[in-house]
C-alpha positions as CSV (number, residue, x, y, z in Angstrom):
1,X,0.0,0.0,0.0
2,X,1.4,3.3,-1.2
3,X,1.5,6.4,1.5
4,X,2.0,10.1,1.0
5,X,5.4,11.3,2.8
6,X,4.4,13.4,5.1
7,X,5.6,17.1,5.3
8,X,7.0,16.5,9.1
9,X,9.8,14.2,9.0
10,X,9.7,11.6,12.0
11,X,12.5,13.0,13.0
12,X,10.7,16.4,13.5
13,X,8.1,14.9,14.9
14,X,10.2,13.1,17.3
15,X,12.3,16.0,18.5
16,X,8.7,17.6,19.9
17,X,7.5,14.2,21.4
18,X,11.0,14.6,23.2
19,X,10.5,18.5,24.3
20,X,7.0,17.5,25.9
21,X,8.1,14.7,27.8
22,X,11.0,16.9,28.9
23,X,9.2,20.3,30.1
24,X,6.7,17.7,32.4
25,X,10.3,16.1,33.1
26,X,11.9,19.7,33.9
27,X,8.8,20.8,35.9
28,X,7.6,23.2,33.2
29,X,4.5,21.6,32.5
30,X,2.2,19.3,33.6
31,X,-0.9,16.9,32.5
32,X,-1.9,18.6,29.1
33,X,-0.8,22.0,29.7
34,X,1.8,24.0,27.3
35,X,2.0,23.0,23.6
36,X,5.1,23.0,21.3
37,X,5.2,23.9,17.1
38,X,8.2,23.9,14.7
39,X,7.9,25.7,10.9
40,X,8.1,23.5,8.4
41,X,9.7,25.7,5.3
42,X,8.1,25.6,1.9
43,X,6.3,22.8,2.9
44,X,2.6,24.1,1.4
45,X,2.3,25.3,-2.4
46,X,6.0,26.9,-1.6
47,X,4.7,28.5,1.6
48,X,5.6,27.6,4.9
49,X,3.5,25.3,7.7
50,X,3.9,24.1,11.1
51,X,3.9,20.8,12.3
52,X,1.8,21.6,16.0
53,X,0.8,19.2,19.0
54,X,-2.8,18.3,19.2
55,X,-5.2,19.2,21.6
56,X,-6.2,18.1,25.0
57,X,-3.4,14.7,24.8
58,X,-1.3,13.7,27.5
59,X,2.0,14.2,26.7
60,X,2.5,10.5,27.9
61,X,0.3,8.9,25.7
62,X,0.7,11.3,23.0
63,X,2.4,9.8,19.6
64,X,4.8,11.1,16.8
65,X,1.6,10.6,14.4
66,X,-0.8,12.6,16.4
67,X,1.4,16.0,15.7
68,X,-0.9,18.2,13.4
69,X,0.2,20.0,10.3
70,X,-1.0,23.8,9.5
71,X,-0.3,25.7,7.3
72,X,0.8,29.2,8.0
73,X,-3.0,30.0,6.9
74,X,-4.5,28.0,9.5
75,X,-5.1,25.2,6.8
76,X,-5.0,22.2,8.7
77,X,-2.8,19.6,6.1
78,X,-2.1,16.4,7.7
79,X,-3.6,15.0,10.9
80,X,-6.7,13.5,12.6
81,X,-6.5,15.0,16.1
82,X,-7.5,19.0,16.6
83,X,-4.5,21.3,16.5
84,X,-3.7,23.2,20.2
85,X,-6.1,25.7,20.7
86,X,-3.6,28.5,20.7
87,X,-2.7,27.9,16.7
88,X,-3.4,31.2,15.9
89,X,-0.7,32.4,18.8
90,X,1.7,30.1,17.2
91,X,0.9,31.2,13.6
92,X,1.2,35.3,14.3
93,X,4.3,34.8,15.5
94,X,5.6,32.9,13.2
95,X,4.3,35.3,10.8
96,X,5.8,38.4,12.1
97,X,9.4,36.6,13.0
98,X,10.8,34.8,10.2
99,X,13.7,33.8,12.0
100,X,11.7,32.0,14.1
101,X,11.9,28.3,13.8
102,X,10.2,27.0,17.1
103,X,7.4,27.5,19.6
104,X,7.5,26.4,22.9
105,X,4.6,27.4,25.4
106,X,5.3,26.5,29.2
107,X,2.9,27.3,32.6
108,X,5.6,26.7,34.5
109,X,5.7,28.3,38.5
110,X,8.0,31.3,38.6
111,X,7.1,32.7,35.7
112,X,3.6,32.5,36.5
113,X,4.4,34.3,39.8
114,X,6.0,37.0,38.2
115,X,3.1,36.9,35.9
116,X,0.3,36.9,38.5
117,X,1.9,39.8,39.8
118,X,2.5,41.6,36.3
119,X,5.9,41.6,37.0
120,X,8.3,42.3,34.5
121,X,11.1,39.7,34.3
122,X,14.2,41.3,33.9
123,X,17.4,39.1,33.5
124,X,19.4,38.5,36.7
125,X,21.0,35.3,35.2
126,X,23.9,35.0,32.5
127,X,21.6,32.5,30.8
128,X,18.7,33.9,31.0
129,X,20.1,37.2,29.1
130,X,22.1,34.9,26.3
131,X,18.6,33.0,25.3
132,X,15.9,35.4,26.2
133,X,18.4,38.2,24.5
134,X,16.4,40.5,27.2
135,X,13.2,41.5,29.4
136,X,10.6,39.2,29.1
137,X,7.2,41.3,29.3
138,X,4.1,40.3,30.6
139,X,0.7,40.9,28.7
140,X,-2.4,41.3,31.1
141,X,-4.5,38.2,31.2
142,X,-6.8,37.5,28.7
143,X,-8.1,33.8,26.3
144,X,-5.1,33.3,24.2
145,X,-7.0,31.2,21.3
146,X,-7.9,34.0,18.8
147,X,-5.4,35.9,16.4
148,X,-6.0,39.0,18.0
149,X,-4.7,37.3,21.0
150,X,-1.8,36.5,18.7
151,X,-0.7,39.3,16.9
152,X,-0.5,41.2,20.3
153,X,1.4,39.0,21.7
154,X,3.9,38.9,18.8
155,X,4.1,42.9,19.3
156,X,4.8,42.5,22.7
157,X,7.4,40.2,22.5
158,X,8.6,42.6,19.4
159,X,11.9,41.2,17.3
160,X,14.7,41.2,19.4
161,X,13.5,38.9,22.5
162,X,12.8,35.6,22.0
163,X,10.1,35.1,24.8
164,X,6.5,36.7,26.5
165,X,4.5,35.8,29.6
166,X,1.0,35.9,29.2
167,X,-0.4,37.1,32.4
168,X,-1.6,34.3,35.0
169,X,-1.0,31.7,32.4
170,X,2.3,31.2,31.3
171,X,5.2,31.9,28.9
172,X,6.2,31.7,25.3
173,X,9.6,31.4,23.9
174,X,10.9,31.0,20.7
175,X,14.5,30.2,18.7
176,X,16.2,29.3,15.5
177,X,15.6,25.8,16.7
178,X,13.1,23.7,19.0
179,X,16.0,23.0,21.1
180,X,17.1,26.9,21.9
181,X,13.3,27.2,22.0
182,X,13.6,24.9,25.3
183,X,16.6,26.5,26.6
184,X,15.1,30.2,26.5
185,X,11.9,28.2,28.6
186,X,14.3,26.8,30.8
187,X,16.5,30.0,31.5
188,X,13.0,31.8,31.8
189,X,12.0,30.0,34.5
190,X,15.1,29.7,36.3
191,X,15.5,33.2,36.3
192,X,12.5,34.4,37.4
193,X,13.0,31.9,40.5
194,X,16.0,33.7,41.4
195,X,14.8,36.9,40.9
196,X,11.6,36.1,42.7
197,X,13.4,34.9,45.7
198,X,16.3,37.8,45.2
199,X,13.8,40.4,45.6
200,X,12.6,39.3,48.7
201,X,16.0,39.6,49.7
202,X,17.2,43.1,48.5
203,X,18.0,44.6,45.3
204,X,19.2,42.1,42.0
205,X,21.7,43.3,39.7
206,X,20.2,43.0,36.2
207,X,21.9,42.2,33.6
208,X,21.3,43.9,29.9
209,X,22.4,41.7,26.7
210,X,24.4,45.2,24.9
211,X,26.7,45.9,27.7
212,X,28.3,42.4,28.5
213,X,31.9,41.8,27.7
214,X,31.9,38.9,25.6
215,X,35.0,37.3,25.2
216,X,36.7,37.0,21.8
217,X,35.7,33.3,20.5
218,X,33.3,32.6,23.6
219,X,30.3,30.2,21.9
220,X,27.0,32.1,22.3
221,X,23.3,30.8,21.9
């Protein structure tokens, strides 16, 4: 029996299986929560698509097949399952960044801390200002399932950081690949731990991406 190829290799499709079973592993998600996307180039008429988790799955029971493919038009290409109800997040922002390459939402505690209390997180952590590449801002809360929703948060985040909280619910982060994607998650989170529990203690030295010495040949993100 012939089958189409389909446009998210297993490899791809893999690589996000792996991410979602690691943010429950790395405490940055639980149960269902959070979603992950990576852009599949020129894979719709010449246009580019996103291969997307699906909706309401476990991420231990959840399968390299049942990943969703959309194209940057919302035109659902290859799957069964519903696509994560924040699509049209992922899409706008993969619209206004091109160098964007992967989506990884968290809920993970800190940040949602910081978010609950509308909290700007500004980096107080070396990694944290080499992934995010800055301030992570915090939009007020609102349903994050509608384009509107999207597009603002894209603004937000603007083109030079590479992450958003979304008030009381939880972050976004992006990168060149799904693995930075993780890593600027990860940094997030550990940074606005520290910073949380800094503040409490006195004043945090923040850190701003333009005016650290980088050392000739030093590997950066």
């Amino acid at each position: 029996m012939h089958t189409t190829a389909s446009r998210a290799t297993r490899q791809t499709r893999d690589e996000i299986l792996y991410y979602c079973l690691e943010s429950v592993r790395t405490g940055l998600n639980f149960n269902t929560q959070g979603n992950i996307s990576v852009r599949l180039p020129d894979a719709h008429d010449g246009a580019d698509a996103i291969v997307i988790t699906p909706s309401d799955v476990r991420y231990d029971a959840m399968r390299p097949e049942d990943m969703v493919v959309v194209g940057l038009d919302g035109t659902v290409l290859e799957g069964t399952l519903c696509p994560s109800t924040e699509l049209p997040v992922h899409l706008a922002h993969y619209r206004r960044r091109p160098d964007v390459q992967a989506i990884v939402h968290t809920e993970s505690t800190f940040v949602n801390v910081l978010g609950a209390l509308g909290r700007r997180i500004d980096p107080v952590l070396l990694n944290m200002v080499l992934y995010a590449k800055g301030p992570v801002e915090i939009m007020p809360f609102e349903f994050s399932t509608n384009a509107d929703f999207g597009r603002r948060s894209a603004e937000l985040m603007g083109d030079d950081v590479n992450a958003v909280v979304w008030g009381n619910h939880g972050l976004l982060a992006v990168g060149v690949s799904l693995k930075l994607a993780f890593k600027v998650a990860v940094a997030v989170e550990e940074n606005a731990e520290v910073l949380h529990r800094a503040s409490g203690a006195g004043v945090p030295n923040v850190l701003v991406y333009g005016e650290i010495d980088i050392p000739v040949g030093a590997r950066l993100p």
